[in-house]
C-alpha positions as CSV (number, residue, x, y, z in Angstrom):
1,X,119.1,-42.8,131.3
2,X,118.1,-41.1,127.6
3,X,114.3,-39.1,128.2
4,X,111.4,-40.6,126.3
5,X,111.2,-37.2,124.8
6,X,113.0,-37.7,121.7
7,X,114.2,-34.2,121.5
8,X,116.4,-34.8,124.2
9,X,117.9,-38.3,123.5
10,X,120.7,-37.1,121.5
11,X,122.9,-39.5,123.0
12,X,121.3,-42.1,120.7
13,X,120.7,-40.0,118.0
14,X,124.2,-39.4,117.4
15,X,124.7,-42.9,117.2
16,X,122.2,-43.7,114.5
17,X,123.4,-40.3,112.5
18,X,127.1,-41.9,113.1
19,X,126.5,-45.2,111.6
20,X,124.7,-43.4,108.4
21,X,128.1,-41.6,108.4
22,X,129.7,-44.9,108.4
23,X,127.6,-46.9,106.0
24,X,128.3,-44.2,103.5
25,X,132.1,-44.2,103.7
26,X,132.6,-48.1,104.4
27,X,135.2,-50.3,101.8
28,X,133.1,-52.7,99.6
29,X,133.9,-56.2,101.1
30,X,133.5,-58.0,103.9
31,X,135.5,-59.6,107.2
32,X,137.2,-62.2,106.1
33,X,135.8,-64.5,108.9
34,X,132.2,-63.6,108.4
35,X,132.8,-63.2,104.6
36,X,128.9,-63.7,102.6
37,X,128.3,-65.5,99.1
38,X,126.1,-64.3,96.6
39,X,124.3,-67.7,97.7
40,X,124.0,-65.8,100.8
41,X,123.1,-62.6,99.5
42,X,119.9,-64.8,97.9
43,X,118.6,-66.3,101.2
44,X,118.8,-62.5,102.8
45,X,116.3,-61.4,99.9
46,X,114.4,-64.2,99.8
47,X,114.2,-64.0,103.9
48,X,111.0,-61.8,104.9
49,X,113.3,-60.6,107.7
50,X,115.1,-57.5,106.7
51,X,118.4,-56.5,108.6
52,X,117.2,-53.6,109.5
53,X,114.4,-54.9,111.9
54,X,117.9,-56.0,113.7
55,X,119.1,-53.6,116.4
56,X,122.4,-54.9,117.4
57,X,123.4,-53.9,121.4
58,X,126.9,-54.4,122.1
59,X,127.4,-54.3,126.0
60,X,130.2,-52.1,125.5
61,X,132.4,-50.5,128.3
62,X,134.0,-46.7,128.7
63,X,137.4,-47.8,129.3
64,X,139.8,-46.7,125.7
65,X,140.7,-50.7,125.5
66,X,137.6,-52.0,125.7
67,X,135.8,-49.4,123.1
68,X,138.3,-50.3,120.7
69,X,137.6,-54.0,121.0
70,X,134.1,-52.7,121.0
71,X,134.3,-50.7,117.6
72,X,135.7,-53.5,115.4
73,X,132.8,-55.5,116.5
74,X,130.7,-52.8,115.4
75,X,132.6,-52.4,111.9
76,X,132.4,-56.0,111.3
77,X,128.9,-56.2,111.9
78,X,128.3,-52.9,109.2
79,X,130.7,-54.4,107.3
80,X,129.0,-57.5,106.6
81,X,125.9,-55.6,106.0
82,X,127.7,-53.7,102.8
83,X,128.5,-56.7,101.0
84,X,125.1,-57.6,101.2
85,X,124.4,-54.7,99.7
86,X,121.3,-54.7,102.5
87,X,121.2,-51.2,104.2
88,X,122.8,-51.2,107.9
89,X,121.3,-52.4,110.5
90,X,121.6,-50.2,113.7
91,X,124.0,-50.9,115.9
92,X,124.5,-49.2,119.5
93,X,127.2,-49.3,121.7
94,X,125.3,-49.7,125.3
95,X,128.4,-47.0,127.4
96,X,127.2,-44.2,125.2
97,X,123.6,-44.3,125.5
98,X,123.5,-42.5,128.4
99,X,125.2,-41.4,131.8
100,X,123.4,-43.7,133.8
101,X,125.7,-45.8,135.4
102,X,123.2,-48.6,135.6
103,X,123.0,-49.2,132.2
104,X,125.5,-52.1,132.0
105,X,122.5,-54.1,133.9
106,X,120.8,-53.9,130.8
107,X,117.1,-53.6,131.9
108,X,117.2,-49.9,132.9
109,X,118.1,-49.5,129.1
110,X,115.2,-51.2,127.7
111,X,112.4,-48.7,128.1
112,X,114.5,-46.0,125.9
113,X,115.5,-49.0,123.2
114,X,111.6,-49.6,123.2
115,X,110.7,-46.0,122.8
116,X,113.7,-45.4,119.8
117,X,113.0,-49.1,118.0
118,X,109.5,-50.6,118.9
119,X,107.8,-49.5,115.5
120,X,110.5,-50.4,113.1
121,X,112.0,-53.6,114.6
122,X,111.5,-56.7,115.3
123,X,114.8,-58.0,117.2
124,X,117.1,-56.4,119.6
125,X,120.3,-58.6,119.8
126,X,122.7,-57.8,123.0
127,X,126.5,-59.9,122.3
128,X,129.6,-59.1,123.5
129,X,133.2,-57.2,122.3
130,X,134.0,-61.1,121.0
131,X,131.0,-62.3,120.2
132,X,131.4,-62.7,116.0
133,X,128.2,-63.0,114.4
134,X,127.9,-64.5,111.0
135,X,125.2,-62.0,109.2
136,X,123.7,-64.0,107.2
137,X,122.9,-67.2,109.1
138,X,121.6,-64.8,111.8
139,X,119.3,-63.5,109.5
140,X,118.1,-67.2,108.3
141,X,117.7,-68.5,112.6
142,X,115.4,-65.4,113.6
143,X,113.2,-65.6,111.0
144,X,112.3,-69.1,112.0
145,X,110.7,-67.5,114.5
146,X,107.3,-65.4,114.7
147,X,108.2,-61.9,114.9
148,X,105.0,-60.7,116.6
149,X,105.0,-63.1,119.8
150,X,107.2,-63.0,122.7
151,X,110.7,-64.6,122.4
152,X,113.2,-65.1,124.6
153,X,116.3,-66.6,122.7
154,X,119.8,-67.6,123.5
155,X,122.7,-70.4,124.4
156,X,121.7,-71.8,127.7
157,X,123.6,-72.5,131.0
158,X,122.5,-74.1,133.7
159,X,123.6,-74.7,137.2
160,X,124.6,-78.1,138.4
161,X,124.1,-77.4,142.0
162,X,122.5,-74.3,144.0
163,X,125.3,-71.5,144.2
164,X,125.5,-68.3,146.2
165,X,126.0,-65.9,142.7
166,X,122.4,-66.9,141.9
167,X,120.9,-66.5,146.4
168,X,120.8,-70.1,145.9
169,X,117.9,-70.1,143.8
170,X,116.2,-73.0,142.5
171,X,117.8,-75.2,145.2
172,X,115.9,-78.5,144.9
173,X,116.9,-78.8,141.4
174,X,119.0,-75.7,139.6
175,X,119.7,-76.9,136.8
176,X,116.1,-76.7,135.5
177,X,116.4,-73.2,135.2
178,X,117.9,-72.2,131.8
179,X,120.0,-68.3,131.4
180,X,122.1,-67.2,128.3
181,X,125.5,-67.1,127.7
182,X,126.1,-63.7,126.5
183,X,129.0,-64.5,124.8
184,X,126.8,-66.5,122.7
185,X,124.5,-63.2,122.4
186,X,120.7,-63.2,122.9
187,X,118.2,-61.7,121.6
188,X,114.6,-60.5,122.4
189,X,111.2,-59.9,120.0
190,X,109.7,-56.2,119.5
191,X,107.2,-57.6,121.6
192,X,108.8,-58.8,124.4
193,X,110.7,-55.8,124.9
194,X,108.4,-53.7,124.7
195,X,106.0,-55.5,127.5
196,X,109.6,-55.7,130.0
197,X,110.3,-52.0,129.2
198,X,106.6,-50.8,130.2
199,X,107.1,-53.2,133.3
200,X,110.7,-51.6,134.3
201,X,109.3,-48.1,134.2
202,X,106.3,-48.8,135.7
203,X,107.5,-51.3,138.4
204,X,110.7,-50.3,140.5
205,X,113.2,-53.0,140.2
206,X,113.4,-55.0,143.3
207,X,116.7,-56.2,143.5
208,X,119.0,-54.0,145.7
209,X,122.4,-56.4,144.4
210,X,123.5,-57.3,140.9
211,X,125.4,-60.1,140.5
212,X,126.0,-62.3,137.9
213,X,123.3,-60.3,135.4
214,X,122.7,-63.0,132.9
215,X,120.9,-65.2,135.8
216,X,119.1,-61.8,137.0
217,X,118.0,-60.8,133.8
218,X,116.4,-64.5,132.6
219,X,114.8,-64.2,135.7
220,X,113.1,-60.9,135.1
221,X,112.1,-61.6,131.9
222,X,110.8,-65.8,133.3
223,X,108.8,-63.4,136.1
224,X,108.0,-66.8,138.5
225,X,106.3,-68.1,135.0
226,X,104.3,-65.3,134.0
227,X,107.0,-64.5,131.3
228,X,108.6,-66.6,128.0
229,X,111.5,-68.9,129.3
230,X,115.1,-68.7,127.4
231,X,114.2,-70.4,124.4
232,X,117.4,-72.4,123.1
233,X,119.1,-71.7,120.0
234,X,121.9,-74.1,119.0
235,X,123.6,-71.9,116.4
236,X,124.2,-69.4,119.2
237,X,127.7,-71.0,120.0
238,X,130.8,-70.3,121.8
239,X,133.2,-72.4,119.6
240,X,136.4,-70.5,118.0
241,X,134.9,-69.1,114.9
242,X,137.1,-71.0,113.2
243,X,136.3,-74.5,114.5
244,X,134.5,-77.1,112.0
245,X,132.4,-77.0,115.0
246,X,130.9,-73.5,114.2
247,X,129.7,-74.3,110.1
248,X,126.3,-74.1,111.2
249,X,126.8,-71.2,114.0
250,X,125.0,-67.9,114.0
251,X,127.7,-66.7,116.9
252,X,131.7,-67.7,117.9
253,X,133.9,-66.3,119.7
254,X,136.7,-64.8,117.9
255,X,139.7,-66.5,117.6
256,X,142.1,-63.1,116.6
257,X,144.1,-62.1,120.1
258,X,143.3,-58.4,121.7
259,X,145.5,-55.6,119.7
260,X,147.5,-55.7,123.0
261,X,151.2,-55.9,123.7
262,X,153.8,-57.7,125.8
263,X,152.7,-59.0,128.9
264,X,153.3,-56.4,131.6
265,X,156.5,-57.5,133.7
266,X,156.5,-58.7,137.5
267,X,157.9,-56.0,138.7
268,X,155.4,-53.6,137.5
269,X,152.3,-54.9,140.1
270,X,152.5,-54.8,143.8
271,X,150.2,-57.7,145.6
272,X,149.3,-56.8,148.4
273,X,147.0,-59.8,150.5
274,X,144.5,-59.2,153.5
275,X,145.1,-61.5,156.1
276,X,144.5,-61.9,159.6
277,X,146.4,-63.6,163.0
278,X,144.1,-66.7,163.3
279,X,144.4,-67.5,159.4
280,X,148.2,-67.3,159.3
281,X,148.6,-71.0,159.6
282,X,145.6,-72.0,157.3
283,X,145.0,-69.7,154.1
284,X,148.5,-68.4,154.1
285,X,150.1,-71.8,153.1
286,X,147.9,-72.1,150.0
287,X,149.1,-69.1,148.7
288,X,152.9,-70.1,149.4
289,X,152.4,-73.3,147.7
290,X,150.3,-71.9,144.8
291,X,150.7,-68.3,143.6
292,X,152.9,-66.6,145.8
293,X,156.3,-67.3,143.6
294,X,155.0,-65.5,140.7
295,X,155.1,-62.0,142.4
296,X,157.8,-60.0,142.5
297,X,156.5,-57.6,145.2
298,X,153.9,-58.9,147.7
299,X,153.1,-57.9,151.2
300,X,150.9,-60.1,153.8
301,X,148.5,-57.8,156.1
302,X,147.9,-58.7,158.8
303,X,146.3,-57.7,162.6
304,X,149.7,-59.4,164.1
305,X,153.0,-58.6,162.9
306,X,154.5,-62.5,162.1
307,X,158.2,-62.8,161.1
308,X,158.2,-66.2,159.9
309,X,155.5,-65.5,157.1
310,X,156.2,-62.3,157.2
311,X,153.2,-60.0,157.7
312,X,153.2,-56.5,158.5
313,X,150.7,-55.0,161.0
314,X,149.2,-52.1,159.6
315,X,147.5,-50.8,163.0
316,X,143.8,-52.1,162.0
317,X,142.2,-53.9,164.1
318,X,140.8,-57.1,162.4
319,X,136.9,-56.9,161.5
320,X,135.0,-60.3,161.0
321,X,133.2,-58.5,157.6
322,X,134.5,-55.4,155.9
323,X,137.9,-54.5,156.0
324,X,137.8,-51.6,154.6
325,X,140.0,-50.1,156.9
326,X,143.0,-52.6,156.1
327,X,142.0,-51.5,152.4
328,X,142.5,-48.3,152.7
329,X,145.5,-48.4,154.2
330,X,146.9,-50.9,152.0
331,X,146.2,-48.1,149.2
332,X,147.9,-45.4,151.1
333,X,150.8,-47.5,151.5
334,X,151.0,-48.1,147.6
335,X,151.2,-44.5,147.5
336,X,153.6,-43.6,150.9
337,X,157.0,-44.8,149.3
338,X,157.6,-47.6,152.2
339,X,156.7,-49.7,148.8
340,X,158.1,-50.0,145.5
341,X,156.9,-47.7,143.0
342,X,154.8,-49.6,140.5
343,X,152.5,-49.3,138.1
344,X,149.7,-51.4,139.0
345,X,148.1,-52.8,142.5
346,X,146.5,-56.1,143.3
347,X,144.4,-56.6,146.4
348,X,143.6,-60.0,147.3
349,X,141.8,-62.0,150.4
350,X,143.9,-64.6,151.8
351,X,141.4,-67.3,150.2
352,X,141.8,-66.0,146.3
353,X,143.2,-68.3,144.3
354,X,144.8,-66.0,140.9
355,X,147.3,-66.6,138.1
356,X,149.7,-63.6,138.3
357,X,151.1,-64.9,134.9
358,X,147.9,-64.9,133.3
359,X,146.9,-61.2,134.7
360,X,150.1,-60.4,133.1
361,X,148.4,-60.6,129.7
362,X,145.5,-59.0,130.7
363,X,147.3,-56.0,132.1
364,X,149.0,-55.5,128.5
365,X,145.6,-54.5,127.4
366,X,145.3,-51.7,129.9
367,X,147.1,-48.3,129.9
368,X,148.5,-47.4,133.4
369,X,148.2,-43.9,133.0
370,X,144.7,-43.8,132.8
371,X,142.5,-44.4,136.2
372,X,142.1,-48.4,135.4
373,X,139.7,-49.9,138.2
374,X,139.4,-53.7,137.0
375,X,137.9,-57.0,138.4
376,X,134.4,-58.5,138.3
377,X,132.0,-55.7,138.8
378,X,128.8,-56.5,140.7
379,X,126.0,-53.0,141.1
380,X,124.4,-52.1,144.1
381,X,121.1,-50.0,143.5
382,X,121.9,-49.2,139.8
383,X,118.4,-48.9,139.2
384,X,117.5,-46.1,142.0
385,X,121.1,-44.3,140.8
386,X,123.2,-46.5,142.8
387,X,126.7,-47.7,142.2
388,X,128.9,-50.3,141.0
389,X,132.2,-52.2,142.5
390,X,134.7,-54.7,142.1
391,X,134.2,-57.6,144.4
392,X,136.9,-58.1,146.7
393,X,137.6,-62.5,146.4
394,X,138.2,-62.4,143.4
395,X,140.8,-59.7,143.2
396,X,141.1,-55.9,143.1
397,X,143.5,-54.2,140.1
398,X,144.2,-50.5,140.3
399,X,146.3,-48.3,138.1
400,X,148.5,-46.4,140.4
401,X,146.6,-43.3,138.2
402,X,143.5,-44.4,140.0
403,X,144.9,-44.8,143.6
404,X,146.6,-41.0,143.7
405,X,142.4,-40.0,141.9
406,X,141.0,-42.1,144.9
407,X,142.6,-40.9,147.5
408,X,142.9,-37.2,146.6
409,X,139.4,-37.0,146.5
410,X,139.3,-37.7,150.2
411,X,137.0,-40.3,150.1
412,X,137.3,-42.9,153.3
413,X,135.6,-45.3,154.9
414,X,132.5,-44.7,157.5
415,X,134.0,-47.6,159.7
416,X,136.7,-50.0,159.5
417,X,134.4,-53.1,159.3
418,X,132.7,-51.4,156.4
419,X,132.6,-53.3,153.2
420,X,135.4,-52.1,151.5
421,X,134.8,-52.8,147.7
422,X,131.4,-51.6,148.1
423,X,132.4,-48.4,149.7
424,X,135.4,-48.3,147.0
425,X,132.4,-48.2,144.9
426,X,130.8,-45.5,146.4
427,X,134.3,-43.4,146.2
428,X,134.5,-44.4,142.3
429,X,131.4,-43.1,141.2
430,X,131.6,-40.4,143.0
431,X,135.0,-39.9,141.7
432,X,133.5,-40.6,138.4
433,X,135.9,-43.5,137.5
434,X,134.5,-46.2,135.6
435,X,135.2,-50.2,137.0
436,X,136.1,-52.2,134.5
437,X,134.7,-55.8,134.6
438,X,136.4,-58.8,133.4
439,X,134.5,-62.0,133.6
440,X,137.9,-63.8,134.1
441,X,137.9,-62.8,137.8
442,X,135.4,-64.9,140.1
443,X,133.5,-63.6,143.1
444,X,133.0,-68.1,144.0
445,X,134.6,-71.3,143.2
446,X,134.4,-72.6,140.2
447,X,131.7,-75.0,141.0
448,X,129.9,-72.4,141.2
449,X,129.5,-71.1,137.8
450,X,128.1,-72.9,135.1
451,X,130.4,-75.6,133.4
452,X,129.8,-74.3,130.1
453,X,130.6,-70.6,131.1
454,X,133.8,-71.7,132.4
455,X,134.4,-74.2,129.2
456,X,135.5,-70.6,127.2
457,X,137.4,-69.0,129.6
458,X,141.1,-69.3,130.6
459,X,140.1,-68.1,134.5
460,X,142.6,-65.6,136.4
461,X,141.2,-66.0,139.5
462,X,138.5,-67.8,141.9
463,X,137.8,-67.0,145.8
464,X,137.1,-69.3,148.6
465,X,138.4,-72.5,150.3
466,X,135.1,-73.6,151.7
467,X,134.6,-77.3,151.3
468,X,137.3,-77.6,148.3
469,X,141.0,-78.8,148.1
470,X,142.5,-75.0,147.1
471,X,145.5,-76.6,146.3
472,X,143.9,-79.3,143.6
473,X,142.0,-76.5,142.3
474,X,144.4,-74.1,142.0
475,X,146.5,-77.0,139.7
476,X,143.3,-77.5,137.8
477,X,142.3,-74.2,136.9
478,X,145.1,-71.8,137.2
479,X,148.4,-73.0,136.9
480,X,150.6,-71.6,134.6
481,X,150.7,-75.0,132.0
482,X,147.2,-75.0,131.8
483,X,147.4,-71.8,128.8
484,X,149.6,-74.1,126.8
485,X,147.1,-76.5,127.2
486,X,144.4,-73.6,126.1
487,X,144.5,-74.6,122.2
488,X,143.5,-78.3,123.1
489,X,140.6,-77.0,124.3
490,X,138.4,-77.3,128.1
491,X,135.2,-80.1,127.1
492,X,136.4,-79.1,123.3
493,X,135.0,-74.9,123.8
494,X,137.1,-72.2,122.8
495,X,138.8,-69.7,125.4
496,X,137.7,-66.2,126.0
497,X,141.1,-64.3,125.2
498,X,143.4,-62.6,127.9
């Protein structure tokens, strides 16, 4: 985390003396997408908010492909600020503002923003690498509101029933309690910020687990009712910015595809699924009838070697919780030569439900020959210099880079029951590899995530059969016809791209 003493934040001075760099030798013109009339250019002048009182937060990520995606946000956003000939706003890149590892959870970063921002702005808006924002209209929706009071603003979700992401909070009626979208973006008042960032380094943060961190950080700022609720904003959207649907949007999602390549090919990932004896005849089935013929290479593990399947005994005893064990000898078998030599490793549970054609795509976006660590990332005490890890349902990716990194640091596990993406964590950081989090992968079933989240995703994976038909959801969700089906639309919403 950046000191209060401003001569040593120089993390996020650098930022501010780069976008002075940048303002200076930007092209006259604007995004074609986001493109501002001289009509427009009136309403900002006439508007008694100034762009500058905006400090745009763009929850950025260390990996090369995702701070690409995460720099032509930013030069859209100063972009659109030239041809309004309005001075640029500031806008941050949340991996570089310091070497906390914690600061993806956002609210470890907010005393520093206070500290850099508190006397000349009035807004701090966080969105995401797709998250297109229309300058202008922006500019016309915050000013509606009162500057000095505490806001909370966003695109709300809600839950439909009580879910283990979110402890099962709220269980006698979820969906009264309202969290942003962050695709969307959201955004907080001078004021508010400034009252949460004296509370974060004044209070410890309680929460040992983060988990899905738009529900946690609603309910830090809600506080049991002694802070502002999400205050809904209906130009915050997540319709394709070029949808009819958007004309009077402050936020889309962009439309233009990831400068990626070709999908990877089959034979360039290795699955490798944890299993054990007494699920042989119920989980493994599902994957047979599902999944299982889109992989190329794919091993069963198992506690009992089982021809007919087949499975391969790796000499771990099964653990009830854990595995971490199996895990790591599933990675040292990746690396032995008993299995093909590929560029990329998937582990799975034998509940995870995935679309192998769909991580295809993804994977294009990735280079192999950096350490790539990629699935949904939870944190474990990020606020007390803690850790974070890719949660095991929903599916493990590793370059084979980061396997030789992993292992060659000699990091193992304390016991064979120990929980192995936590401790794969702990070997991470102290590795100093970055996970990479993709909200395409899920922890839950997708009953558990809110129905509007899910409207602008095209999912790669969920995680558990408990009190679901896998099968049926596997054909909902996840099967392959369901991308050319993507441009129709899910309820109408656009898709968050692979």
């Amino acid at each position: 985390m950046l000191s209060n003493d401003p001569h040593i934040g120089h993390k996020l001075a650098g930022c501010l003396i780069f976008l002075s760099l940048f303002h200076i030798n930007v092209s006259a013109g604007s995004s074609g997408k986001g493109s501002q009339s001289h009509d427009d250019m009136r309403v900002i002048h006439n508007n008694q908010l100034d762009l500058r009182e905006i400090v745009f937060v763009i929850q950025s990520q260390s990996n090369s492909f995702h701070v690409r995606q995460a720099e032509r946000r930013r030069a859209d956003l100063l972009k659109q600020a030239h041809s309004l000939a309005e001075k640029p706003p500031v806008v941050l890149l949340s991996h570089t503002l310091s070497d906390s590892e914690g600061d993806w959870s956002i609210l470890p970063l907010l005393p520093n923003l206070s500290y850099s921002f508190r006397k000349n702005s009035s807004w701090i808006v966080f969105l995401e690498e797709e998250t297109n924002v229309k300058m202008t209209k922006l500019l016309q929706v915050l000013a509606k509101f009162n500057k000095n009071k505490e806001w909370f603003l966003g695109k709300p979700l809600h839950d439909e029933e009580s879910t283990i992401i979110h402890h099962y909070a709220f269980a006698e009626n979820p969906s009264t309690f309202k969290y942003p979208d962050f695709a969307a973006a959201w955004a907080v008042s001078t004021p508010l910020l400034v009252r949460l960032a004296n509370k974060v380094r004044d209070e410890p943060l309680k929460s040992d687990f983060t988990i899905d961190l738009k529900h946690e950080v609603a309910l830090y700022i809600w506080d049991n009712g002694n802070g502002p609720p999400l205050t809904a904003v209906p130009e915050l959207c997540t319709e394709p910015e070029d949808s009819a649907q958007t004309r009077h949007c402050a936020t889309a999602l962009s439309t233009e595809p990831p400068l990626c390549g070709e999908p990877v090919n089959k034979e360039d990932i290795f699955v490798a699924v944890k299993t054990c004896r007494k699920f042989h005849s119920e989980r493994v089935p599902v994957i047979k009838k599902t999944w299982e013929q889109d992989a190329f290479f794919l091993e069963y593990y198992s506690d009992h070697a089982d021809p007919s399947i087949p499975t391969i005994d790796l000499g771990v005893p099964n653990t009830e919780r854990g595995h971490c064990g199996k895990t790591f000898a599933i990675l040292q078998r990746f690396l032995s030569g008993a299995v093909p030599d590929t560029k990329w490793l998937l582990v799975v549970d034998d509940d995870t439900l995935i679309s192998l054609s769909r991580l295809h795509v993804l994977l294009s976006c990735y280079n192999p020959s950096e350490p790539v660590c990629l699935g949904e990332r939870y944190g474990y005490g990020l606020s007390q210099g803690g850790y974070s890890y890719i949660t095991g349902g929903g599916g493990m990716v590793f370059s084979r880079e980061a396997v030789v990194r992993l292992l060659d640091s000699g990091c193992k596990c304390y016991s064979n029951d120990a929980p192995d993406d936590m401790v794969l964590g702990m070997c991470l950081n102290a590795v100093g590899l970055p996970v990479t989090h993709s909200p395409l992968f899920h922890q839950a079933r997708p009953e558990d995530y809110a129905r509007d989240f899910l409207a602008h995703q095209v999912p790669i994976s969920f995680h558990k059969h408990w009190n679901i038909d896998p099968i049926a959801v596997y054909n909902k969700w996840l099967k392959d016809d369901l991308r050319a089906k993507a441009s129709d639309g899910l309820n109408d919403n656009a898709k968050t791209e692979l």
